[in-house]
C-alpha positions as CSV (number, residue, x, y, z in Angstrom):
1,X,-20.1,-15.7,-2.0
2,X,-18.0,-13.3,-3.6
3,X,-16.5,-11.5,-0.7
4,X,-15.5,-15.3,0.9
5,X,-14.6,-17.8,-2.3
6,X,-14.8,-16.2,-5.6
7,X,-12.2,-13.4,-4.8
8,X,-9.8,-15.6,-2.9
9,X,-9.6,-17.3,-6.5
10,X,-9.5,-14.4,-8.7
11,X,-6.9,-12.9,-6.4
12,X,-4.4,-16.1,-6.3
13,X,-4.9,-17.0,-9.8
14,X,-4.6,-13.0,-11.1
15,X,-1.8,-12.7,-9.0
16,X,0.0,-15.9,-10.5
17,X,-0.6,-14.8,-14.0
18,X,1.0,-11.2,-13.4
19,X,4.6,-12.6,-11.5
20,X,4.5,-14.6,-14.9
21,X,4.4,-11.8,-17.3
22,X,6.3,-9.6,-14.8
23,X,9.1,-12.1,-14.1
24,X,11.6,-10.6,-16.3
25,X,11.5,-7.0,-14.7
26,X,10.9,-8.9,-11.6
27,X,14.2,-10.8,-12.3
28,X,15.9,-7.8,-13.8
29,X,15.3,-5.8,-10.2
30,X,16.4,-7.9,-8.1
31,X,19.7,-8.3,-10.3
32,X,19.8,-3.9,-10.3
33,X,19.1,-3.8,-6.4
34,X,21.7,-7.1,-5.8
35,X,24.5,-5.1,-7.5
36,X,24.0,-1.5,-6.1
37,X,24.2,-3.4,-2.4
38,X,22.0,-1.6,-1.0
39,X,19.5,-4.6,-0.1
40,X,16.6,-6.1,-2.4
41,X,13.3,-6.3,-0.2
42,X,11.5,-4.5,2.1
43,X,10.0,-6.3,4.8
44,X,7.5,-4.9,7.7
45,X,4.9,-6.0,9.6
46,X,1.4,-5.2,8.2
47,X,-2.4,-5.2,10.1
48,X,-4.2,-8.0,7.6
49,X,-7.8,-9.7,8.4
50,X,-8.8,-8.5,11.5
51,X,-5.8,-6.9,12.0
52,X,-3.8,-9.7,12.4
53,X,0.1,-8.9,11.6
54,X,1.6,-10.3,8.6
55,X,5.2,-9.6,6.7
56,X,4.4,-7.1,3.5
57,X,7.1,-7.7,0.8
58,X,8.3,-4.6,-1.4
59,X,11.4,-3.6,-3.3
60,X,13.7,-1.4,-1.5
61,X,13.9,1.7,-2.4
62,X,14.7,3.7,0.4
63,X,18.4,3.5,2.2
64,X,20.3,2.0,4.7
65,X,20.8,4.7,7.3
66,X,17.0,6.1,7.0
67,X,15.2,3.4,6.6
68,X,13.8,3.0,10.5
69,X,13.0,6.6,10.4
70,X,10.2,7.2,7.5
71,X,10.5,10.9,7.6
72,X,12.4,13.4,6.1
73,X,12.4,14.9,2.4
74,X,12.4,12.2,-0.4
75,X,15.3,13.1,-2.0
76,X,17.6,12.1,1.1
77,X,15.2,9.0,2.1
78,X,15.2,7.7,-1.3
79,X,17.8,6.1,-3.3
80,X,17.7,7.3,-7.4
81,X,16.3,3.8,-8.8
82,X,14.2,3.8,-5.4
83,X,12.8,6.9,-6.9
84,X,12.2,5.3,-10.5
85,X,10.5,2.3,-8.9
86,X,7.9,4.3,-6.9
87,X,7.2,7.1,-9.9
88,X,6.3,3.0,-11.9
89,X,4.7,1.7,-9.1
90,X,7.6,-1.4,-9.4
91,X,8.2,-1.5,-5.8
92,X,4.9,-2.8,-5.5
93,X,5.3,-6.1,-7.3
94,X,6.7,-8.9,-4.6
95,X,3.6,-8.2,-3.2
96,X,1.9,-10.2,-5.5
97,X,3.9,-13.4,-3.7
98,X,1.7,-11.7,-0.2
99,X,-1.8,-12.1,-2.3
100,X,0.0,-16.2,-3.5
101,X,0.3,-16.6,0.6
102,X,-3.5,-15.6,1.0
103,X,-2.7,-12.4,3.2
104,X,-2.9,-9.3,1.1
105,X,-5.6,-9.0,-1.8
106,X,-5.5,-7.5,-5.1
107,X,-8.1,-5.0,-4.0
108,X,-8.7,-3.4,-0.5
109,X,-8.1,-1.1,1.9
110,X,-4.1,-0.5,1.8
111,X,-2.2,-2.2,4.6
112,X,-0.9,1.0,6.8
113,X,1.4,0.2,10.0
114,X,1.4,-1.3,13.2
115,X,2.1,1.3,15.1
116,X,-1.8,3.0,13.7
117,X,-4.0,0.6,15.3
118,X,-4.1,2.4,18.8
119,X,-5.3,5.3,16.9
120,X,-8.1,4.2,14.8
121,X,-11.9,4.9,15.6
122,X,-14.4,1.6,16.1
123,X,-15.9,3.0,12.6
124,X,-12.1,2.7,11.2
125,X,-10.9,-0.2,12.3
126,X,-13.9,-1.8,10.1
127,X,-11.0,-1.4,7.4
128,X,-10.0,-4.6,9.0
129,X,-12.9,-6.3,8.0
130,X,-11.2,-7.8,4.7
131,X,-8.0,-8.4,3.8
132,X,-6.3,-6.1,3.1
133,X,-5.0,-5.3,-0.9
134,X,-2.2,-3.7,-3.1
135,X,-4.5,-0.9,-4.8
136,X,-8.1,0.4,-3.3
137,X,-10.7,2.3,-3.3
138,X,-9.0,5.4,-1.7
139,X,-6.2,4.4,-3.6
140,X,-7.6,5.3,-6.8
141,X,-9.3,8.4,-5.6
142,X,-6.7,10.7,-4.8
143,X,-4.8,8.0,-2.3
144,X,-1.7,10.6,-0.4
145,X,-3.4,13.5,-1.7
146,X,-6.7,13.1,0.2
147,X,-6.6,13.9,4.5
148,X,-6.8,10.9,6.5
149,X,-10.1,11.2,8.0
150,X,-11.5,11.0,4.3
151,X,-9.4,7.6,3.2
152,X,-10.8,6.0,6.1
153,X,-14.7,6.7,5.1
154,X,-13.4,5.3,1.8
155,X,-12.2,2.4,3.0
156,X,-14.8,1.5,5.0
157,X,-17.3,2.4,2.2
158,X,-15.8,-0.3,0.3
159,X,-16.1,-2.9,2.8
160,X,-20.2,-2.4,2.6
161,X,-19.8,-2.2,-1.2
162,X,-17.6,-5.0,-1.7
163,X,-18.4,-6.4,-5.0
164,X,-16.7,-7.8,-8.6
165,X,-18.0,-4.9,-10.0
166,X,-16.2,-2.9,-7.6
167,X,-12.7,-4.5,-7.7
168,X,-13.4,-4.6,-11.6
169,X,-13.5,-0.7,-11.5
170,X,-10.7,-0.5,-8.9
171,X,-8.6,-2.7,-11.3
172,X,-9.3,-0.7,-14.2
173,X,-8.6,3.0,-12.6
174,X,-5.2,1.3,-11.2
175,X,-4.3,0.9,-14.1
176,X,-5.0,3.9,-16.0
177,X,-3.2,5.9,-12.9
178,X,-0.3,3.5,-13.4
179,X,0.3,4.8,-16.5
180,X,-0.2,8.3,-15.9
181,X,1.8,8.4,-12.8
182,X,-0.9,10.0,-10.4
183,X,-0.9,10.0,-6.6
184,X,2.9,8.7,-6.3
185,X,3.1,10.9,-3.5
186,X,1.5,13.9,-2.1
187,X,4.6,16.0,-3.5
188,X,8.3,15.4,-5.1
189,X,10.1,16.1,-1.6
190,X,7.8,15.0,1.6
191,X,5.7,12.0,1.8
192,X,2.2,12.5,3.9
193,X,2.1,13.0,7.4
194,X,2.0,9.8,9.5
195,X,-1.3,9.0,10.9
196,X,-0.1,9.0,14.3
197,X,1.5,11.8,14.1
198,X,-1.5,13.6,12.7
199,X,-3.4,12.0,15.4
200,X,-1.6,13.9,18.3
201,X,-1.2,17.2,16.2
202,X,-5.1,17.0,15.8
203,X,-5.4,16.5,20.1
204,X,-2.5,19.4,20.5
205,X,-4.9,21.7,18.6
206,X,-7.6,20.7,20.5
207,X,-6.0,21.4,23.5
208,X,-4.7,24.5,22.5
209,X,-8.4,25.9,21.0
């Protein structure tokens, strides 16, 4: 009941009210962003529900000329309000218009990239299984500091444990690491290995041992 009506509402309705309070630093970023000409939204293709693509919207905040190649240190890759917006968690807000459009949730597993889903296990594809959300389980438990292997059993976890009482804990610890400014990034100057890229490292060793 939960899992298939009740937090469809909470999400839509939750999400409505926050663009309404947000709305004049939503407003106010898109003004900052339209004058440095640098582009206002991010948009990518995203696994949702059963992995179906969708468009995830986020501020930009990386630039022009790296942002096709998500590599590199952060200080080259992001742009100085970029930086500001990520260390907030601002760049996160148009996707509240995703959870409006019914294809990203408050609370879920995060939404990682197309280009993972050849990669994933049968037990970690389950991450499919729901839709999808803006802050998670893993998210609030150590989310780029943690190895992949061990994001994925979260994930999962909270697709058997799916509950109010859940996203109500989720929703609280988001918050409280909002403020604090924990887990940003896994440090100031690299962002975490890509999956796929760990993936093939992992079968390299392998191969090696």
């Amino acid at each position: 009941m939960y899992r298939d009506f009740i937090k469809n509402i909470f999400d839509k309705v939750f999400a409505l009210l926050l663009l309404i309070v947000l709305s004049p630093v939503f407003i106010l970023i898109i003004l900052i962003l339209f004058i440095s000409g640098n582009g206002i939204f991010f948009v990518h293709s995203r696994p949702g529900l059963n992995a179906k693509p969708f468009k995830l919207i986020k501020f930009k905040t990386m630039k022009d000329n790296v942002i096709e190649n998500n590599a590199g240190p952060n200080i080259v890759r992001i742009t100085k309000f970029g930086n500001f917006l990520r260390k907030n968690s601002l760049d996160e807000i148009p996707q509240l218009l995703n959870v409006l459009k019914g294809e990203l949730s408050l609370i879920g597993p995060r939404p990682l990239e197309m280009r993972y889903l050849k990669y994933y296990t049968a037990e970690q594809n389950r991450r499919h299984e729901v839709k999808p959300g803006i802050t998670g389980w893993a998210q609030v438990n150590g989310r780029n500091s943690i190895p992949w292997e061990e994001r994925f059993v979260m994930d999962t976890w909270y697709v058997d444990n799916l509950s109010f009482l859940l996203d109500l804990n989720i929703l609280i610890k988001t918050v409280s690491k909002v403020f604090k400014r924990e887990g940003i990034n896994l440090d100031s100057d690299r962002t975490v290995v890509p999956f796929d890229t760990y993936v093939l490292s992992q079968k390299d060793n392998n191969l090696i041992r």
